[in-house]
N, C-alpha and C positions, 0 to 999 in steps of 0.2 A: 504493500500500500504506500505512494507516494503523499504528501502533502504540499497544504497549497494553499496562499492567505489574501483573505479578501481584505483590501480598502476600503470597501465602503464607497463613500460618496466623498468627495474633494469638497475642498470650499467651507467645511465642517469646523474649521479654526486648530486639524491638528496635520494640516498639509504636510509643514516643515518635517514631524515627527512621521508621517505615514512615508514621506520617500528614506527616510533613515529604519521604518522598518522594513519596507523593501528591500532596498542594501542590504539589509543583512539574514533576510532569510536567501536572497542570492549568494550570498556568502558563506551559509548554512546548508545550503545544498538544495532548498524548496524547490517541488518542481513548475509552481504557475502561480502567479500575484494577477488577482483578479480584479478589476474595477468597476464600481456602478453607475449607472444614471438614472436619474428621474426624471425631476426639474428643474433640477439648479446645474451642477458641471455635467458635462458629455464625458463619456467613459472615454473617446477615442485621443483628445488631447490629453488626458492624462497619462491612456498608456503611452504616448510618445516620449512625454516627458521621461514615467519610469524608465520604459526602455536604456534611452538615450542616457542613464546613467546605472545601470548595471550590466552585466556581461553575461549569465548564463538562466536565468531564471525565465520562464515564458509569461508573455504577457496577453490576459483574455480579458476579452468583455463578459462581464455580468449583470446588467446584459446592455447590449446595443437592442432599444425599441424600436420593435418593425413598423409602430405607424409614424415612428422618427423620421424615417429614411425611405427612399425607394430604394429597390431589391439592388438595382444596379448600382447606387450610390455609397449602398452597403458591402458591395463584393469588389471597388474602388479600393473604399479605405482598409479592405485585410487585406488585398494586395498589396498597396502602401507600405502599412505596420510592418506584415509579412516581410517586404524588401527593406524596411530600415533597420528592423531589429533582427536581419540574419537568418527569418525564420523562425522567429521565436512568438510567433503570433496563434491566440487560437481565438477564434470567433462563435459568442456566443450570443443568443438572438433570444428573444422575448415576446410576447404580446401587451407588456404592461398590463394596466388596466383599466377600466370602463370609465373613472372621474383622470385618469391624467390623458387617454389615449381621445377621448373626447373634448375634455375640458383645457387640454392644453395644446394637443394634436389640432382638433378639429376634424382627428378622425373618428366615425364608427367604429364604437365596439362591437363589429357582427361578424359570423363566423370566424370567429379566432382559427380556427382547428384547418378548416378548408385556407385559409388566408396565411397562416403559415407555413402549409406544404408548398401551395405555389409559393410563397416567396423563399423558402428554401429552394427550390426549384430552379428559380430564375438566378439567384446566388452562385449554383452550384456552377450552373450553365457558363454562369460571367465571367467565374472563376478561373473555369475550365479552357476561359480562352478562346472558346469558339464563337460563331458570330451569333448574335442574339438576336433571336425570336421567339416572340410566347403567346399563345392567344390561351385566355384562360377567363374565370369570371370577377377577376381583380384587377389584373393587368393586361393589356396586350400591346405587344412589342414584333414592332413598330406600331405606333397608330395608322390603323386602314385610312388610307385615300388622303396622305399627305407626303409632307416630301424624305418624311423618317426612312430609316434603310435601315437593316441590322449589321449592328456594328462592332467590334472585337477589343475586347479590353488589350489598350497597348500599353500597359505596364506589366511586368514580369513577378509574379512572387516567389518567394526566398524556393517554397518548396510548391511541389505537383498536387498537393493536396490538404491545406488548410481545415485543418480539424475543427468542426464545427457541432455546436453543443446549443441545447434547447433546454429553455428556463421552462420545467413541469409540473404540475401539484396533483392537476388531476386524474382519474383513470384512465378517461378518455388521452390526453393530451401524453399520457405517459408511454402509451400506447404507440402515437402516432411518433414520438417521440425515438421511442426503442427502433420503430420502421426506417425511417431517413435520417437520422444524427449519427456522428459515432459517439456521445455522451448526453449526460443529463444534469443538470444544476437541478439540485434540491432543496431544499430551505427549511429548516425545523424539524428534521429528519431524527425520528427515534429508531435507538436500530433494534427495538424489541419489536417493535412496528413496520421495519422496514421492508420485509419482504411482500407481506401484504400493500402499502401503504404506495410501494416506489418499483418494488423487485421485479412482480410479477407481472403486472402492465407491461413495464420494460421488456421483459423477456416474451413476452405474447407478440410485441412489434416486432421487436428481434424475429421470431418466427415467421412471423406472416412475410418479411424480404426475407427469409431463407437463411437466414442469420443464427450466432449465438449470441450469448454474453460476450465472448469471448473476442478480447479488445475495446470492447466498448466499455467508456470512460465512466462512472456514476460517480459525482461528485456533490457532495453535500458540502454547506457551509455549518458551520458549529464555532460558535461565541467560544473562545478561550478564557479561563479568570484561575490565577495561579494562588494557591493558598494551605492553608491547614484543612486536614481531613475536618478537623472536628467546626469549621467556620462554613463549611459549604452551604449551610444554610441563608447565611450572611450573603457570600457568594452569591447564591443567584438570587436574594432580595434585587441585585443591583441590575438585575435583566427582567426586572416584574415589567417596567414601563416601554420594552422592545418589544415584550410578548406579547404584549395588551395593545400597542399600537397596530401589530399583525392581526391580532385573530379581532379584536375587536372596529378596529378604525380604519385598516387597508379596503377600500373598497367600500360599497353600500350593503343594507340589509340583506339585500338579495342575493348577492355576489360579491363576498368576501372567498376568496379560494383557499383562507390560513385559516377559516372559522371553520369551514369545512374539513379540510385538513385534521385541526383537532378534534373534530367530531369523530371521524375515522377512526383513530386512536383512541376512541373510547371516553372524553372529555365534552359528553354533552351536555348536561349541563354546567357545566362551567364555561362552556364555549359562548352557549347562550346568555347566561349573566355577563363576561365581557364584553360581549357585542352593545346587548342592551344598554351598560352603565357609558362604556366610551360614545354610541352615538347622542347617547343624553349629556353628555358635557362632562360625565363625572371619569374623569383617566383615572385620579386617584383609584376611585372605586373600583372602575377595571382592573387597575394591577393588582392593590390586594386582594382579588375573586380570581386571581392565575391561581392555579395550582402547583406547590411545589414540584412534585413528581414532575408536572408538565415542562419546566423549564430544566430541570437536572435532564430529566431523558435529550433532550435537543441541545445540550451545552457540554461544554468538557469543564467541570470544576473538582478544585482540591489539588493534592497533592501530585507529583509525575507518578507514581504509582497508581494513584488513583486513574488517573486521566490514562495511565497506559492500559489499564485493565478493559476501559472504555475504547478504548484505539482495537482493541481487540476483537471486542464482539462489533465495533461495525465493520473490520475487515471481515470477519468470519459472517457479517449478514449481508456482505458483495459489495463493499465500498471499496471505491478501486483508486482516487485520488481525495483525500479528508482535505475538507478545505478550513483553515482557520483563521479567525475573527479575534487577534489576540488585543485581550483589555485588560485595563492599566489606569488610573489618574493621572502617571508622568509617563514617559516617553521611556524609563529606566524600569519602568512597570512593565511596560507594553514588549519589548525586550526581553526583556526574563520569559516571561508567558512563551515569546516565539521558540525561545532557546529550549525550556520546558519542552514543546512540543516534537522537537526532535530529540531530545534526552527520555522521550515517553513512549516515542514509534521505536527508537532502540530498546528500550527494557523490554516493550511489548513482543520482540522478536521481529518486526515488522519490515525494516530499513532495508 
């Protein structure tokens, strides 16, 4: 099992300190530093920036939003990344959701699932260098009866095949996900829960292209917080107002996909008291209506034994690269935690 540390979101006030933890899990061997976007920084200028100052660590979107960009404008900048950083790019894609992909987009949120393959599709195509055309019910390329022509990407990327990863929560998309992606960004990922929850969808896509598991990336993220066995409790008090913004606030009544999610898992009423208290104003009340269990199973806290034990049952439940979220209050915090995490995939036998 390799690991692999997400950013987050730039612009967050701990910039200076997130490229010095980069640096040094490139230094530490990590195999991919992943970056996010909402609404505030774009993942793509940031990975440039990481890139352009470490040397062996790969740099992915988590995620580049697909009603951000058109397909081709998307399979541009991995070629780009791709050629400046050597190769060390992987591209990961999203559908966001319904209050930013409308409300900020001004795109529809309607069929996610079908609006994703095409635009994997048209990516792939772009990628691949050949000339593009696509008639589909999203896109079509060239537009009929003007003076468009299908045209060939003339930029070269590092490598013949840019790994490419879908942000997934639900069945369905897990699904579709295991069929066209070579990996999967998860999010909240219990690995007592994982095989039901992420595993088997996955593998059912896999099958349906004729496929296994086997090479295919599942990569979760998991909040890091380094400590004593006996504070873990403490510990994940400090992740009550992450969990409660996801399963309660991410999204509307209708279509929250982390409210769901915890449902899954077995957390329903709890899921439904934090939905209710966060869209009524009360966050306080939604975090303390998280459940502990809920936040320990999705997080790595306590000690490196601790945390290495955890490293273990989500290898052993098909995690193939552990993505980590290392926290901190200083920057000397945030550090330890990352070093932690390879000092915990060693004890674990893992490395």
């Amino acid at each position: 099992m390799r690991l692999g540390i997400n950013l987050g979101y730039w612009g967050a006030g701990m910039d200076a300190d997130n490229l010095a933890v980069a640096q040094e899990a490139d230094r530490l061997g990590y195999a991919v530093c992943w970056a996010a976007e909402a609404y505030g920084s774009d993942a793509a200028t940031v990975l440039s920036w990481v890139a352009a100052q470490t040397e062996r660590i790969d740099v992915g979107s988590a995620i580049f939003q697909i009603p951000a960009r058109q397909p081709a404008m998307t399979a541009m900048t991995a070629a780009t990344l791709d050629s400046l950083s050597g190769g060390r790019f992987r591209l990961g894609l999203g559908v966001s959701g319904p209050q930013v992909s409308e409300g900020w987009y001004g795109v529809r949120f309607d069929k996610p699932l079908a609006r994703t393959r095409e635009y994997v599709e048209i990516v792939r195509k772009a990628m691949s260098r050949e000339r593009l055309s696509h008639d589909g019910e999203h896109w079509t390329l060239p537009l009929p009866g003007g003076p468009g022509k299908p045209l060939k990407l003339t930029v070269h990327p590092q490598r013949e095949h840019i790994p490419l990863y879908i942000a997934a929560i639900g069945p369905k998309n897990l699904e579709q996900t295991g069929e066209i992606a070579d990996g999967a960004l998860l999010i909240f990922p219990s690995a007592e829960h994982l095989e039901e929850t992420a595993i088997k969808p996955l593998r059912a896509g896999r099958e349906k292209a004729g496929l296994t598991m086997d090479g295919f990336d599942v990569c979760p993220t998991l909040p890091l917080a380094l400590g004593e066995d006996k504070d873990v409790a403490t510990l994940a008090d400090t992740f009550r107002p992450y969990t409660a913004l996801y399963v309660g606030g991410m999204g509307s009544l209708k279509q929250n996909f982390y409210n769901r999610l915890a449902r899954r898992m077995g957390y329903e009423q709890a899921a439904a008291e934090i939905q209710e208290k966060y869209l009524s104003g009360d966050k306080q009340g939604a975090a303390d209506a998280v459940p502990h269990e809920l936040i320990d199973r999705t997080t790595l806290l306590g000690s490196v034994d601790r945390i290495a034990d955890r490293m273990k049952e989500y290898a052993a439940a098909g995690v193939t690269t552990l993505t980590l979220a290392p926290a901190g209050f200083t920057l000397d915090e945030r550090l330890a935690a990352l070093r932690a995490g390879t000092e915990a995939l060693e004890r674990a036998g893992l490395a």
